[in-house]
N, CA, C and O of each residue as an XYZ file, in Angstrom:
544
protein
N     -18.032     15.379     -5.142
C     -17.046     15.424     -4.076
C     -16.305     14.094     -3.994
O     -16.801     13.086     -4.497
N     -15.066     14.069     -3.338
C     -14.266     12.905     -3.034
C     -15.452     11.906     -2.015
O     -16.167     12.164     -1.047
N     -15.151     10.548     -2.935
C     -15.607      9.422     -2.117
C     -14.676      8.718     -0.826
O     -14.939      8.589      0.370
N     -13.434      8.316     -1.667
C     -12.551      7.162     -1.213
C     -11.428      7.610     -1.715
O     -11.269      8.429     -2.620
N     -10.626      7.019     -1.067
C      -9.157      6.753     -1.374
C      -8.667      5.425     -2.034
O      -8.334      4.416     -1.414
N      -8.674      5.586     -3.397
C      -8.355      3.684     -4.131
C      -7.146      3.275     -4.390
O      -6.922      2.080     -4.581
N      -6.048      4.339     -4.441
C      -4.636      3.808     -4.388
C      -3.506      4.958     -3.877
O      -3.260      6.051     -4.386
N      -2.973      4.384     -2.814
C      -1.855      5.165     -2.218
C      -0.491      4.609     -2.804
O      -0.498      3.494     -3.324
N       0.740      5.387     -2.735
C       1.889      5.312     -2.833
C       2.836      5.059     -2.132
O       3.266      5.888     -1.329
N       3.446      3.677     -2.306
C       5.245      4.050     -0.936
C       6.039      3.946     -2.103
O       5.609      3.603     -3.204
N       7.241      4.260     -1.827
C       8.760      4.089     -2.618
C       9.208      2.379     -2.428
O       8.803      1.731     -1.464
N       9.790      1.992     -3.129
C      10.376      0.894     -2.959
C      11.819      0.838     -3.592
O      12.042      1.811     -4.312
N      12.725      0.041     -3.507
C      14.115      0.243     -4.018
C      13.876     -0.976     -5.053
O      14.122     -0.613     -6.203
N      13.504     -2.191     -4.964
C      13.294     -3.458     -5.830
C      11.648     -4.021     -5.749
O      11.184     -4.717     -4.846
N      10.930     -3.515     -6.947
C       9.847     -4.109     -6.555
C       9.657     -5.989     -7.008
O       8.740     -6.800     -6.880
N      10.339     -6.017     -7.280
C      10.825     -7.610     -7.205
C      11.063     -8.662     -5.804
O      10.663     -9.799     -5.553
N      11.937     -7.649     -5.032
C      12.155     -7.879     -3.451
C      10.635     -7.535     -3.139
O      10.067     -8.575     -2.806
N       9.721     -6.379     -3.127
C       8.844     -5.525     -2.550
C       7.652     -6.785     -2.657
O       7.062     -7.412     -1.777
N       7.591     -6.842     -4.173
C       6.853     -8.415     -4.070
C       7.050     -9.463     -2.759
O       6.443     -9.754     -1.729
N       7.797     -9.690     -3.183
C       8.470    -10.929     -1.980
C       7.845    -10.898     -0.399
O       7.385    -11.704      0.409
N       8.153     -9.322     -0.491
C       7.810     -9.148      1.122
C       6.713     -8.687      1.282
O       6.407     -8.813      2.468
N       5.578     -7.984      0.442
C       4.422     -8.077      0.444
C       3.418     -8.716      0.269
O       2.409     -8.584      0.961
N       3.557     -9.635     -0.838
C       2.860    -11.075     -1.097
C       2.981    -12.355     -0.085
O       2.200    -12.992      0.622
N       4.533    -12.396     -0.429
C       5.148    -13.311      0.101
C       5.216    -13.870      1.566
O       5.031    -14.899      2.216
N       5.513    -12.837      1.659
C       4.914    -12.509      4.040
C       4.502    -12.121      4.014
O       3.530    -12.750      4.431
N       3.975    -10.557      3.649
C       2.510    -10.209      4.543
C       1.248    -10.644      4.373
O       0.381    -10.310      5.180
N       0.904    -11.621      3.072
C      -0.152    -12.137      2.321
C      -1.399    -11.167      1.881
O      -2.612    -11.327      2.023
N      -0.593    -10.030      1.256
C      -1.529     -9.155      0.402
C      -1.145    -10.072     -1.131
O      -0.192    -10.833     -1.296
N      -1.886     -9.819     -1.817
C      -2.323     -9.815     -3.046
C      -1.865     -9.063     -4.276
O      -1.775     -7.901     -3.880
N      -1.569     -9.093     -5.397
C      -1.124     -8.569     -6.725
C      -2.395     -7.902     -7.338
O      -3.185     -8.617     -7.955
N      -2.652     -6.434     -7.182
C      -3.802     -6.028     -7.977
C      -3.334     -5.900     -9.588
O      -3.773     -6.422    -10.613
N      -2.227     -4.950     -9.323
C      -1.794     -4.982    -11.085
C      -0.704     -4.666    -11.100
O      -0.164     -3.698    -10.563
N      -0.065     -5.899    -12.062
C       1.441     -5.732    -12.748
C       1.743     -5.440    -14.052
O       1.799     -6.300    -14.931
N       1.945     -4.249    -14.226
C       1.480     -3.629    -15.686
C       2.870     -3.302    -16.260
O       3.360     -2.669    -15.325
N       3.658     -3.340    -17.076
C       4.645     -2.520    -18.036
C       4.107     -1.328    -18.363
O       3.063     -1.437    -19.006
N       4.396     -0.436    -18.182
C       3.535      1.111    -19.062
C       4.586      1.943    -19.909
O       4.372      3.076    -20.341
N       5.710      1.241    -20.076
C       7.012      1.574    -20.969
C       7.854      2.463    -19.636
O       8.689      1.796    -19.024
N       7.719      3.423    -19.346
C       8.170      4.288    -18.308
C       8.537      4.042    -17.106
O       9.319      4.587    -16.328
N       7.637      2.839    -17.045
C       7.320      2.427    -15.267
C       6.368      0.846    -15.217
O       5.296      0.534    -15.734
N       6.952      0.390    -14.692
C       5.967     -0.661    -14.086
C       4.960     -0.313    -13.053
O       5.273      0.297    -12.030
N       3.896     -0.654    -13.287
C       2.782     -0.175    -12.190
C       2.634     -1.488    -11.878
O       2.322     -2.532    -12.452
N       3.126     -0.921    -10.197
C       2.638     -2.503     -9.676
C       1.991     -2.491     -8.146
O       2.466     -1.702     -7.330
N       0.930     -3.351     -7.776
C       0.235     -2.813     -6.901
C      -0.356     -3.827     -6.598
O      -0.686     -4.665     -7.437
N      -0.624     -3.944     -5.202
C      -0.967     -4.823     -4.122
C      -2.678     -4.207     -3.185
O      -3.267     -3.162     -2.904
N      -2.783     -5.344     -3.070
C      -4.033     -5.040     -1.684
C      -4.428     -6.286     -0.660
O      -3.870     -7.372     -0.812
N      -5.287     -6.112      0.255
C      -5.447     -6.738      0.995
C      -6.282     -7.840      0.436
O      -7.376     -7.709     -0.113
N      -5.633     -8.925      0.644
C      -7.074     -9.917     -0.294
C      -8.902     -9.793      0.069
O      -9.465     -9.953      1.152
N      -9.471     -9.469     -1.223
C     -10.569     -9.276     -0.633
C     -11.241     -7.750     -0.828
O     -12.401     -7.346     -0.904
N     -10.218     -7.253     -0.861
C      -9.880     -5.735     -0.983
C      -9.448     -4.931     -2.103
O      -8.707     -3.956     -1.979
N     -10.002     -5.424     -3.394
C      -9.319     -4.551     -4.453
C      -9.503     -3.367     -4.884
O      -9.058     -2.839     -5.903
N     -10.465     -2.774     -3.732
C     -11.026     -1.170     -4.142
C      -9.959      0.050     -3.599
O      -9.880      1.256     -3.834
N      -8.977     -1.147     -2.524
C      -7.862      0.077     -1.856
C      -6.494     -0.592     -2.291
O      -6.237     -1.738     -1.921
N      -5.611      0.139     -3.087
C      -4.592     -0.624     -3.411
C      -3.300      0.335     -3.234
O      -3.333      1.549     -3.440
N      -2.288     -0.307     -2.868
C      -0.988     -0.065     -2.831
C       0.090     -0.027     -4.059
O       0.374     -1.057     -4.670
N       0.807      1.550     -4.451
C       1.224      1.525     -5.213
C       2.981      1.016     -5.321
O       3.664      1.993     -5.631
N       3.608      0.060     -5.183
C       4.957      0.199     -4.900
C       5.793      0.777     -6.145
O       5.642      0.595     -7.353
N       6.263      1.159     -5.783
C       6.738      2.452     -7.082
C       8.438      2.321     -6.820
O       8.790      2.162     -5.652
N       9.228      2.369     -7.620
C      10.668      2.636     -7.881
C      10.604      4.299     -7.520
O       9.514      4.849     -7.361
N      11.675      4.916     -7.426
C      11.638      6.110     -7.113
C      12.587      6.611     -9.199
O      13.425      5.850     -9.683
N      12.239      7.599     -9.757
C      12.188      7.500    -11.302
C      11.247      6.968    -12.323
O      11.266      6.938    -13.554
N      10.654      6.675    -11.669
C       9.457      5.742    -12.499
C       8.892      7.095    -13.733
O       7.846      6.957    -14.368
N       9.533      7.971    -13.838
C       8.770      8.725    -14.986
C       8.617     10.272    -14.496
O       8.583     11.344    -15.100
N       8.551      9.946    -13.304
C       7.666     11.534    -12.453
C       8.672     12.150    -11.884
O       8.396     13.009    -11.046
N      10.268     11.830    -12.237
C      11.135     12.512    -11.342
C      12.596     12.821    -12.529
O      12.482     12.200    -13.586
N      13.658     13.549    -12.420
C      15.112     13.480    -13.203
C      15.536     12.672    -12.549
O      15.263     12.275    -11.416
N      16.670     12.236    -13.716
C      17.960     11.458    -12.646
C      18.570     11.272    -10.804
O      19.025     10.411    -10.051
N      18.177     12.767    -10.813
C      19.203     13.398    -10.335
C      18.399     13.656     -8.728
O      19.117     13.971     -7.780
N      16.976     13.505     -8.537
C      16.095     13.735     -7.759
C      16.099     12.259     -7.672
O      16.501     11.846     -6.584
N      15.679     11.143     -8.731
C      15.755      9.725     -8.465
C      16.426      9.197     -7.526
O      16.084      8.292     -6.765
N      17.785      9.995     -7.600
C      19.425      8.788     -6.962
C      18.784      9.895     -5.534
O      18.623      9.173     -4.550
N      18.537     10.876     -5.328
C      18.278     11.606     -4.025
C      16.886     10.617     -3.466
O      17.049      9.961     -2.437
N      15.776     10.567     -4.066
C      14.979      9.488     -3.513
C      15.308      8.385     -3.041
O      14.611      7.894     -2.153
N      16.526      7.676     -3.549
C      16.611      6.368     -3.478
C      17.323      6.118     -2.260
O      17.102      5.335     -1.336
N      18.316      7.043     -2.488
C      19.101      7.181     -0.839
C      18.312      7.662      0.575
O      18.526      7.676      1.787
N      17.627      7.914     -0.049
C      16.169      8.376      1.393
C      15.619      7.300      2.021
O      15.643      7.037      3.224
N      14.927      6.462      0.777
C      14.561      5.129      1.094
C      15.238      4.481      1.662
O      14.643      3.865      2.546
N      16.924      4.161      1.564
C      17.594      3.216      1.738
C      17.893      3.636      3.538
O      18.089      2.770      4.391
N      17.871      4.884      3.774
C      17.916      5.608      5.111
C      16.625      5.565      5.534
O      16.353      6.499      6.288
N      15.345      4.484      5.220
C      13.997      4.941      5.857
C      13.641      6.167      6.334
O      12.916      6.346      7.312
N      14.247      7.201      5.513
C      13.700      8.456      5.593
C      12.620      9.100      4.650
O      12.516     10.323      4.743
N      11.712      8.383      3.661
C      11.052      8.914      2.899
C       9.532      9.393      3.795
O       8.591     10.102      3.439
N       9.744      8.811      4.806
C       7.879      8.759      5.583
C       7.083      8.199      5.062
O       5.994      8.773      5.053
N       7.145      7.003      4.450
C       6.204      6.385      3.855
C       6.077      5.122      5.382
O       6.853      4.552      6.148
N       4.425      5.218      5.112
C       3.717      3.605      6.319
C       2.632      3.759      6.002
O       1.852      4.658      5.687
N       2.697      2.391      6.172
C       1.166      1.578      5.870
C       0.669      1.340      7.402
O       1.469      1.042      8.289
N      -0.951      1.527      7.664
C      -1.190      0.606      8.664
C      -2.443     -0.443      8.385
O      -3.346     -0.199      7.585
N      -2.354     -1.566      9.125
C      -3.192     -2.830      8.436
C      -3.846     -2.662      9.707
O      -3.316     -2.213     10.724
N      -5.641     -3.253      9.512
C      -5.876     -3.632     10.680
C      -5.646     -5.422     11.000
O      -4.898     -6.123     10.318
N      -6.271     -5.807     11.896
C      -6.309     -7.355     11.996
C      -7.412     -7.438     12.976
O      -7.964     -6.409     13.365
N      -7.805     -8.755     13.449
C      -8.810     -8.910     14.038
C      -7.865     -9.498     15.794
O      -8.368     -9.183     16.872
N      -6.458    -10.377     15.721
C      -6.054    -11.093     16.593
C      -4.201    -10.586     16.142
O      -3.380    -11.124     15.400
N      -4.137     -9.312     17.021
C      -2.873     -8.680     16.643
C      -1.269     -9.626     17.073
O      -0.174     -9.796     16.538
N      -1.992    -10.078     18.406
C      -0.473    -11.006     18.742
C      -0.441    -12.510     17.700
O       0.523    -12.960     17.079
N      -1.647    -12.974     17.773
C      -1.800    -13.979     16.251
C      -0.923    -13.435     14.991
O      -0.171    -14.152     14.330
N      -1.071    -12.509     14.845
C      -0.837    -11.854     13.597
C       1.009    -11.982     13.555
O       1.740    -12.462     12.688
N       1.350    -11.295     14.952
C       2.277    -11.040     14.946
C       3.613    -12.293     15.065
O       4.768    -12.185     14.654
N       2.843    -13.684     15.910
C       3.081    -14.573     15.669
C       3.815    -15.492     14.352
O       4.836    -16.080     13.994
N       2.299    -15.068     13.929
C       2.594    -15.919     12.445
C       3.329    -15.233     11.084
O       3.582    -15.838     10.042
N       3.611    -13.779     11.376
C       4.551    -13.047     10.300
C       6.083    -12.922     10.956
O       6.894    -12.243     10.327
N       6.498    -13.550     12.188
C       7.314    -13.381     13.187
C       8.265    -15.233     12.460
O       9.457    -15.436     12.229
N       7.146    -16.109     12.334
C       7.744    -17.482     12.173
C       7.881    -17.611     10.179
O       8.304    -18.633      9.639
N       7.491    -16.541      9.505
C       7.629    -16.509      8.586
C       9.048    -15.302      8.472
O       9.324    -14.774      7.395
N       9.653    -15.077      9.462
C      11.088    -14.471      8.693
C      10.814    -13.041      9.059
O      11.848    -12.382      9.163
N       9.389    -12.198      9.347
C       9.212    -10.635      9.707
C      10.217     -9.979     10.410
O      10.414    -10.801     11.304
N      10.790     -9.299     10.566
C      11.365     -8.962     11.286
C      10.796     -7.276     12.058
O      10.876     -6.220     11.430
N      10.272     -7.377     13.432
C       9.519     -6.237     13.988
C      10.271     -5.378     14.309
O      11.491     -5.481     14.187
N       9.719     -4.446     14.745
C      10.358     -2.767     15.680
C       9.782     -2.781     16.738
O      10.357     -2.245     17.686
N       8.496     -3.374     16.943
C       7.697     -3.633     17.861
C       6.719     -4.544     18.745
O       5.548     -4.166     18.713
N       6.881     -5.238     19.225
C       6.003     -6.428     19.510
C       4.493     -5.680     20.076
O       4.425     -4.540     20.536
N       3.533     -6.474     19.937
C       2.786     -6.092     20.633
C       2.418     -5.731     21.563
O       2.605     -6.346     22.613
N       1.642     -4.392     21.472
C       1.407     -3.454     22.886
C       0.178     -2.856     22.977
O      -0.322     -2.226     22.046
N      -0.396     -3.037     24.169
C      -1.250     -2.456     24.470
C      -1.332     -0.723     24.423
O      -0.362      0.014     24.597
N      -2.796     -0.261     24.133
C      -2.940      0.572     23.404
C      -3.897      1.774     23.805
O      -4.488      1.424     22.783
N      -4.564      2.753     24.249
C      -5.427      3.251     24.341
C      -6.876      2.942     23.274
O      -8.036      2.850     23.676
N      -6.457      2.837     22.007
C      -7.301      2.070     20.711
C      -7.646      0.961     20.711
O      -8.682      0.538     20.197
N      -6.548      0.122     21.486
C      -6.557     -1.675     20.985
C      -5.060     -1.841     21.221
O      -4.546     -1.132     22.086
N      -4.309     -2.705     20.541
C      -3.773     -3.439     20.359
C      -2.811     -3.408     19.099
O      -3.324     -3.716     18.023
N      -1.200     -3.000     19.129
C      -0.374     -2.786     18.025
C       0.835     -3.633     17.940
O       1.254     -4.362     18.840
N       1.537     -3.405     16.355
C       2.946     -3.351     16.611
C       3.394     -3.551     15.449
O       2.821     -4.085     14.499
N       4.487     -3.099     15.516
C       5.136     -2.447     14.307
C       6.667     -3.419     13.671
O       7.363     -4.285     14.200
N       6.695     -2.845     12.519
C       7.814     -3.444     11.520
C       8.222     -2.168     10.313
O       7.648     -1.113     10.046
N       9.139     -2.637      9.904
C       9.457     -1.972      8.233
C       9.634     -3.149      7.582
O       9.819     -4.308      7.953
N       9.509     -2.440      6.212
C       9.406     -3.510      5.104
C      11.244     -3.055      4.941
O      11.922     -2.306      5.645
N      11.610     -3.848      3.749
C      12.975     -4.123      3.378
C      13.407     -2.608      2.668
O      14.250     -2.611      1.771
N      12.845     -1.452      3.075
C      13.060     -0.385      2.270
C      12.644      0.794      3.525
O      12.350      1.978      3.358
N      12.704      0.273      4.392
C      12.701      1.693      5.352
C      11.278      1.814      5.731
O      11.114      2.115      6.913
N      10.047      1.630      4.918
C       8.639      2.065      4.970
C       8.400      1.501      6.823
O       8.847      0.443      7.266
N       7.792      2.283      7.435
C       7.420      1.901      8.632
C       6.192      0.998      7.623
O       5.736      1.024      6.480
N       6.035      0.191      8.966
C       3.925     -0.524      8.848
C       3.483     -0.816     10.109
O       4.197     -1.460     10.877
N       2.351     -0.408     10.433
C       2.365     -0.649     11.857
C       0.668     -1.912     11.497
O       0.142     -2.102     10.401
N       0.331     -2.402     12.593
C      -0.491     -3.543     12.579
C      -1.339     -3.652     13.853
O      -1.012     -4.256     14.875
N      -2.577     -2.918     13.620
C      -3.517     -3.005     14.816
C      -4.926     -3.611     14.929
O      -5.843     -3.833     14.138
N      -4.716     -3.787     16.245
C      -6.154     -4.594     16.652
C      -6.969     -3.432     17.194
O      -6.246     -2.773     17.941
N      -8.088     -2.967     17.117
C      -8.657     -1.873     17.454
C      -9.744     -2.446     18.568
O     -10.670     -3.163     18.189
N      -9.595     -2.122     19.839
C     -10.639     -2.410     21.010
C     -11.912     -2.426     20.520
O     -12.181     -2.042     19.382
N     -12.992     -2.991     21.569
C     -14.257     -2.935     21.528
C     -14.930     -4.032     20.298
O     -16.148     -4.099     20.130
């Protein structure tokens, strides 16, 4: 039977930019930057964390026509694909602080929660991400 979940998928428009803003500010990590002729596989995780990884994917990467590609891409660019990540943290307004003085730009500041403690952003491609502190 299924154990785990070891790598999920968002769309990205530049994973060059996608780098930037995933490494770069959110301070995840590079699991693998691969050429595979077709597609670059490239993929991120939480440092610490290389058993769950993030796939940022071009939209064409191999698995789609032309013609479905340029329709993906314009989705993304409209943050309409439904792609989000959510991170936890231990100190959510900390969090939000310090990705706030690094250039983040939110949707949401922190708010209290029935769970804990949230708040939200998109990355440079539409992807919601939301960022919670979980009570108790």
């Amino acid at each position: 039977m299924l154990k785990s979940i070891t790598c999920s998928q968002i769309f990205v428009l530049d994973q060059d930019e996608a780098l930037d803003f995933y490494v770069g500010k959110l301070g995840l990590e590079v699991h693998t930057d691969a050429d595979l002729g077709f597609m670059r596989w490239l993929t991120v995780n939480v440092p610490g964390h290389p058993e769950r990884q993030i796939l940022l994917e071009r939209p064409g990467s191999g698995n789609m026509d032309g013609a479905t590609a340029e329709q993906v891409r314009e989705l993304v660019a409209k943050g309409a694909t439904g792609g989000w990540l959510i991170f936890e943290t231990d100190d959510c307004r900390a969090t939000y602080e310090a990705l706030k003085a690094k250039g983040v730009e939110f949707t949401q500041e922190p708010t209290e929660q029935s769970y804990g403690i949230d708040c939200g952003l998109r990355d440079p491609f539409g992807n919601g991400i939301r960022i919670g502190q979980l009570a108790g």
